[in-house]
N, C-alpha and C positions, 0 to 999 in steps of 0.2 A: 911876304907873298900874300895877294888878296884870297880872300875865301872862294871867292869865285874862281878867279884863274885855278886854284888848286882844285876844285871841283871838278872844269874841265878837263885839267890834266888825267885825272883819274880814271874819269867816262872814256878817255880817250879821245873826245869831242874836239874838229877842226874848227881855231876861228874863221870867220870868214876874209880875213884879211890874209889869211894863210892856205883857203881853199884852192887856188890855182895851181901853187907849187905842190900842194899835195897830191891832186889830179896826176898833174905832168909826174910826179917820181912813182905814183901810181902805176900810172902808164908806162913809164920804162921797164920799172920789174918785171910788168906785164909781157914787154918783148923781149925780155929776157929771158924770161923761162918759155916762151914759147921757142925760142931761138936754141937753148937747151932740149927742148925736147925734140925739136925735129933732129935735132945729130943724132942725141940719143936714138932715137925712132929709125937713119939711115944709115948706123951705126950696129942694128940690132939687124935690119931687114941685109946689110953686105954679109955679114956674117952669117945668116941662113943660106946666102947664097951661095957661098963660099969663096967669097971677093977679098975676106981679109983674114 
């Protein structure tokens, strides 16, 4: 392994040939957990209500 690639592995640093896909799995997580929290969130607000 070159000195470099190991460097960046380290920093955690995206190449740029790999910036796209990291974006986009970025972005999923992203509606991921936002997709988790609204249940959570409409999961907590039934139960106040006393729906479930």
């Amino acid at each position: 392994m070159s000195n470099k690639k190991r460097t960046s592995e380290q920093t955690g640093r995206i190449p740029a040939s790999g910036l796209g896909s990291a974006i986009e799995r970025y972005a999923n997580q992203l509606s991921e957990k936002r997709k988790d929290t609204r249940a959570g969130n409409q999961l907590f607000n039934d139960m106040l209500r006393g729906k479930r």
